[in-house]
N, C-alpha and C positions, 0 to 999 in steps of 0.2 A: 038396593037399599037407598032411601031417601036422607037425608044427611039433613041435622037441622041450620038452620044460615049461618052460625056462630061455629062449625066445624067445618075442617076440610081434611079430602083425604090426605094418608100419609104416604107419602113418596117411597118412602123407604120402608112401608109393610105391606107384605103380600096381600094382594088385593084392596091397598087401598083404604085398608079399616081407620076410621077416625081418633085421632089422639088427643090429647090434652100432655100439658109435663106438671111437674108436680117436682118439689124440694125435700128430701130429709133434713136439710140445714146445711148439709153440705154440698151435697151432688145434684144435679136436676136433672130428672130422669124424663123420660116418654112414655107413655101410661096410653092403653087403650082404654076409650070410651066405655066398651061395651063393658069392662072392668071395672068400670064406678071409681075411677079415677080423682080422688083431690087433690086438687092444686093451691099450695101454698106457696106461692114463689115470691110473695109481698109482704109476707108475715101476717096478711089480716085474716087467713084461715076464708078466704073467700072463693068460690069456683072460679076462673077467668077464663075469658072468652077467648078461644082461639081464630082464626079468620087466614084465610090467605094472603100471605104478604106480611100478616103482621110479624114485629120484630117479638121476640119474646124476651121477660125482664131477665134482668141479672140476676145470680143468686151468689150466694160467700162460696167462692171454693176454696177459701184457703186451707189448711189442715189447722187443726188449733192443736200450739203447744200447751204441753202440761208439765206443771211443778209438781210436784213430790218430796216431801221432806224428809231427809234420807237418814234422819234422826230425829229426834228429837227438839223440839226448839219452843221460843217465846216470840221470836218475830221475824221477819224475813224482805227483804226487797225484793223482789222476785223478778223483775224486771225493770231496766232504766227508759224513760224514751215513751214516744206515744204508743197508746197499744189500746185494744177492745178487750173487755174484762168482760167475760162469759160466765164463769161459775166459779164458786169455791166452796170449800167445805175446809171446819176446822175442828178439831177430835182434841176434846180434852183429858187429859188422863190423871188429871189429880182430882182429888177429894172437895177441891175448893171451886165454887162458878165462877164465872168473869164473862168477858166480852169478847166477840170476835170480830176485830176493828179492821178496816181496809181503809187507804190510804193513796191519793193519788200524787205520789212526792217522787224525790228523789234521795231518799236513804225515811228508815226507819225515826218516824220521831221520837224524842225523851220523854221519859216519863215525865207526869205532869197535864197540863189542859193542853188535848189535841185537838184537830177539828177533821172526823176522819168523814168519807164518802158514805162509809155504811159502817155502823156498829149493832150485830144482834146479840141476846144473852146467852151463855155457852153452861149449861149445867155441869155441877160436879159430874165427874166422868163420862162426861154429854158429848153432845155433835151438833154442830151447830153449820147450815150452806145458806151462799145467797144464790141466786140463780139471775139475771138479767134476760135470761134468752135469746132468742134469735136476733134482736136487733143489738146485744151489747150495751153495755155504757162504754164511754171512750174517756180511757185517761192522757194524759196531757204529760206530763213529769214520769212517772211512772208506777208498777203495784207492787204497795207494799199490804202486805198483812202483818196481822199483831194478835197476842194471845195478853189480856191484861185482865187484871183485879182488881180493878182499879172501881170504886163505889157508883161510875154513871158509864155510858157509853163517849161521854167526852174528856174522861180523865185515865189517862194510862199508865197504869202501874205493873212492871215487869215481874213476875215470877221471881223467886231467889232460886230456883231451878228450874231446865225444861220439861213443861210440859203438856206441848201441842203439838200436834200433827196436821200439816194444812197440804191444801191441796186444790191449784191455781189451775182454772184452761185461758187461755187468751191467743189473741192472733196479734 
């Protein structure tokens, strides 16, 4: 079999057959060619060239922890310190909408004019996620989330009961 310039055999598969690796977000795996292998190791969803010698990119192996709020609640710090904020999702379970405000601080702010990283609008007994993706936003301070009713996305007003359910991944 003739190999085209941008592959080289694989050492380590029987006979040699041509690979490519490719990312689920976490692991990077070894994919054979003949298998129509995509390679996303860069996030731009692009095939990449493989070659002898070359080094191949890094990808996140970290495990991402995840929050889970183990009741009920209005708001949460979820973590202190720098971190990559991956996805959230925030479950309303009252009758009334509001916002579901994220936060790159360190403790939950007061009700009143906040100024959060992301606020979307959360329907009566709605669900409301953000997603960033593979590449993350990076907070600084740390995540908090917030469940408010506040009349915009930059003024937060707590519940007089809980009731949200959120749920944080980050590394």
């Amino acid at each position: 079999m003739s190999l085209p310039d941008n592959l080289a055999p694989s050492p380590q598969t029987p006979g040699g057959v041509p690979f490519r690796f490719y990312s689920d977000g976490t692991n990077l795996h070894a994919a054979n060619v003949m298998e129509y292998a995509v390679t996303i190791v860069d996030g731009s969803n692009v095939l990449q060239a493989v070659t002898s010698g070359t080094p191949f990119p890094t990808v996140q192996t970290q495990v991402l922890t995840r929050y889970n709020s183990s009741n009920l609640e209005n708001n949460n710090l979820v973590v202190s310190g720098a971190h990559k904020f991956y996805r959230a999702y925030c479950n309303n379970t009252s009758n009334q909408s509001g916002w579901f405000q994220v936060f790159d601080a360190t403790a939950v702010p007061a009700d009143g004019a906040v100024s959060p990283v992301d606020a979307i609008p959360v329907n009566a007994f709605g669900y409301a996620s953000l997603d960033w993706g593979a590449l993350a936003e990076t907070f600084v301070s740390g995540i908090a989330v917030a469940f408010s009713t506040g009349s915009t996305p930059v003024n937060k007003t707590t519940p007089v009961t809980s009731v949200a359910w959120f749920h944080v991944e980050y590394v």
